[in-house]
KOLZABA-849443 format. One record per residue (C-alpha): residue number from 0; residue in one letter; x, y, z. Coordinates in steps of 0.1 Angstrom, whole numbers, m for minus. Layout:
N
+-----+--------+-------+-------+-------+
! num ! residu !     u !     v !     w !
+-----+--------+-------+-------+-------+
! NUM !      A !     X !     Y !     Z !
...
+-----+--------+-------+-------+-------+
This chain:
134
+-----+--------+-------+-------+-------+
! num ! residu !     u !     v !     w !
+-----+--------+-------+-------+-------+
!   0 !      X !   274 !   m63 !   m91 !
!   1 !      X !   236 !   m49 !   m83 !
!   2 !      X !   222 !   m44 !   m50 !
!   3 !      X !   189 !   m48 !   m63 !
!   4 !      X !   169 !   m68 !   m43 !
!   5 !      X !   134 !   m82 !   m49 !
!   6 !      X !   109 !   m78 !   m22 !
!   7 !      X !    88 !  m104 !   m10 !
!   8 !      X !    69 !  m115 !    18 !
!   9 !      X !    33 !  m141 !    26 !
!  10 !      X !    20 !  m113 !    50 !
!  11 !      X !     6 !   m95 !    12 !
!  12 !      X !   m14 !  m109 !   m12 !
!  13 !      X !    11 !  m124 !   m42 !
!  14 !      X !    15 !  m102 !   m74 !
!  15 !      X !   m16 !  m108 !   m94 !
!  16 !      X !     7 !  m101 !  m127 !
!  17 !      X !    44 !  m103 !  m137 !
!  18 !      X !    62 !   m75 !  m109 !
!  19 !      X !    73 !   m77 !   m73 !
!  20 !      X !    57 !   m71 !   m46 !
!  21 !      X !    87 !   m48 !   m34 !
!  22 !      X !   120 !   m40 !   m48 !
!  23 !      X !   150 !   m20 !   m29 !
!  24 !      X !   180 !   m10 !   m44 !
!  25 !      X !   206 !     4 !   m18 !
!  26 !      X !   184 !    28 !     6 !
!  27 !      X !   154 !    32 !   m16 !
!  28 !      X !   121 !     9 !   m15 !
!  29 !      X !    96 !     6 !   m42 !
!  30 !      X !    63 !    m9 !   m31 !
!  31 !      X !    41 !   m17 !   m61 !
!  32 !      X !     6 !    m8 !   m61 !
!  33 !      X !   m13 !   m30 !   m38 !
!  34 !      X !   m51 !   m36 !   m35 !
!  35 !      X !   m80 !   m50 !   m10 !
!  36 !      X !   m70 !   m84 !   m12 !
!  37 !      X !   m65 !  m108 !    17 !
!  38 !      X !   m31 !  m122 !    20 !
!  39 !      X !   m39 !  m154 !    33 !
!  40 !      X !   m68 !  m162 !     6 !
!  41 !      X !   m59 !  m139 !   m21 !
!  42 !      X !   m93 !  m130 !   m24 !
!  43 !      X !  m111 !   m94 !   m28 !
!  44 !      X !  m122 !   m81 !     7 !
!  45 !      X !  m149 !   m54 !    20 !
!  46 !      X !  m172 !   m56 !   m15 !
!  47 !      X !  m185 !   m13 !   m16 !
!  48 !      X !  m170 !    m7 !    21 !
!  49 !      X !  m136 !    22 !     7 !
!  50 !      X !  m129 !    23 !    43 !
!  51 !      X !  m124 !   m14 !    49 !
!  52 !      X !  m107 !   m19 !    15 !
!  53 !      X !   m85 !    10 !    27 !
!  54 !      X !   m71 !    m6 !    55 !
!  55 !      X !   m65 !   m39 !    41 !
!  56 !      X !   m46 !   m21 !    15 !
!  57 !      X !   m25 !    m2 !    39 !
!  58 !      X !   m21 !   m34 !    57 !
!  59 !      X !    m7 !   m52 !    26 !
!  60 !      X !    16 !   m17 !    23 !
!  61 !      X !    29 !   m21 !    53 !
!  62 !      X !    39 !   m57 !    52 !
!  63 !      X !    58 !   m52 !    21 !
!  64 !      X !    76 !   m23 !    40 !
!  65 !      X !    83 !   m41 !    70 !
!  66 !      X !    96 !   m66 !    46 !
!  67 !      X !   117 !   m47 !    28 !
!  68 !      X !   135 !   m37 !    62 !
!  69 !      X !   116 !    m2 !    64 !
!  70 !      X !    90 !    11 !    92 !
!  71 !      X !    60 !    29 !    80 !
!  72 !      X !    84 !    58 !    94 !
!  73 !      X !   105 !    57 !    69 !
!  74 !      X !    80 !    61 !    38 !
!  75 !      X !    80 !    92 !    20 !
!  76 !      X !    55 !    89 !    m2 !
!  77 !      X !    17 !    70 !    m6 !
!  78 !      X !     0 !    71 !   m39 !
!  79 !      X !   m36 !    61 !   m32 !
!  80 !      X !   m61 !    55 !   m63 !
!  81 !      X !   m97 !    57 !   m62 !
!  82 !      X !  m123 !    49 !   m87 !
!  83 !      X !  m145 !    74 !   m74 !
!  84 !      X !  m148 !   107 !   m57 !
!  85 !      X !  m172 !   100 !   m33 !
!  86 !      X !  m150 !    73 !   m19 !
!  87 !      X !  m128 !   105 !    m9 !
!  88 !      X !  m139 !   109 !    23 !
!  89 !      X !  m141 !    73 !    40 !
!  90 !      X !  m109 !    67 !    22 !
!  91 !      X !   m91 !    94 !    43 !
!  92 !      X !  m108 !    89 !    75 !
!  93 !      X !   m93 !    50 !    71 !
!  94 !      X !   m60 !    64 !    59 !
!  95 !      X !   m58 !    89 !    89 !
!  96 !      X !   m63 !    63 !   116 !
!  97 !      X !   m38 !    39 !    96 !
!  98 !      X !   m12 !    68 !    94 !
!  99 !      X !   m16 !    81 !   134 !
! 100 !      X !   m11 !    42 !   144 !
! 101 !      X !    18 !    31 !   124 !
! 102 !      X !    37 !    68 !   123 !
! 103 !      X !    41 !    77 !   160 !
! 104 !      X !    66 !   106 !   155 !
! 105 !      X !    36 !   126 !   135 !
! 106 !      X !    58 !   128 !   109 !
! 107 !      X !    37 !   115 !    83 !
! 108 !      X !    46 !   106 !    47 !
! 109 !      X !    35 !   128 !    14 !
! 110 !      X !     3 !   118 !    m3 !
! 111 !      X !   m10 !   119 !   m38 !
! 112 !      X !   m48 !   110 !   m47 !
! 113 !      X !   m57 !    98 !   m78 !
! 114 !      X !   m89 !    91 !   m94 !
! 115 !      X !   m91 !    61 !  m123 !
! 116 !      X !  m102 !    27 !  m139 !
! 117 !      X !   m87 !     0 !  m115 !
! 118 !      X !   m79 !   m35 !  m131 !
! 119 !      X !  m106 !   m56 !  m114 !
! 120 !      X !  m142 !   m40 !  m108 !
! 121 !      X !  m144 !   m54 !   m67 !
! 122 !      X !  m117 !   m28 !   m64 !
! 123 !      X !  m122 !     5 !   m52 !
! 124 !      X !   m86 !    16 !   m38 !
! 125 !      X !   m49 !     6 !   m50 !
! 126 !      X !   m18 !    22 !   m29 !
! 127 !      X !    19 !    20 !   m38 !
! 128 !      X !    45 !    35 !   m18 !
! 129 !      X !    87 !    48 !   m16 !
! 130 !      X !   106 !    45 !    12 !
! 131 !      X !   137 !    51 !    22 !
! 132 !      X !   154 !    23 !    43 !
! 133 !      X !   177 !    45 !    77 !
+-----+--------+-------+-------+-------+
């Protein structure tokens, strides 16, 4: 018998594709790579604003997380993708407040950037994450 379980909640935007949202088997949680999209709408939010699209992203992150019975304390690592370098910067700053609010003990998670060719052109950040569930 598996303990995989899928991962799902309404507080992130649906999988655009054929994945889950989230999958945890035993301790560990996958979150697949979420984008700038409103859960409620499933539309593309903050057209050219990387910090705004950032956040959302995070937000939807987070969601899946909490849905996945994890805290944002618990992740070890965030893979964020950019399409550009310039987006560097404003991409931090938005990752650095996200981080300080949602990881009190300071004790913050590894981080990997990227730079590529996202799937839809409106989107200028994706961010998946692992976790392990305490």
């Amino acid at each position: 018998m598996s303990d995989k379980q899928i991962v799902t909640t309404d507080q992130a935007p649906a999988p655009a594709y054929v994945f889950s949202q989230g999958i945890r088997i035993g301790n560990m949680l996958q979150i697949s790579g979420q984008g700038p999209k409103d859960p409620k709408s499933n539309e593309y939010i903050g057209a050219g604003d990387v910090k705004a699209q950032t956040t959302r992203t995070l937000e939807n992150v987070r969601a899946i997380v909490e849905a996945g019975g994890a805290s944002m304390e618990d992740v070890l690592m965030l893979r964020v993708y950019l399409t550009k370098r310039e987006d560097f910067a404003p991409m931090n700053e938005a990752y650095a407040e996200f981080v300080e609010k949602y990881v009190p003990s300071k004790e913050f998670p590894s981080r990997t950037t990227v730079f590529v060719g996202l799937p839809d052109e409106p989107m200028l950040v994706e961010i998946d994450a692992v976790a392990v569930v305490a």
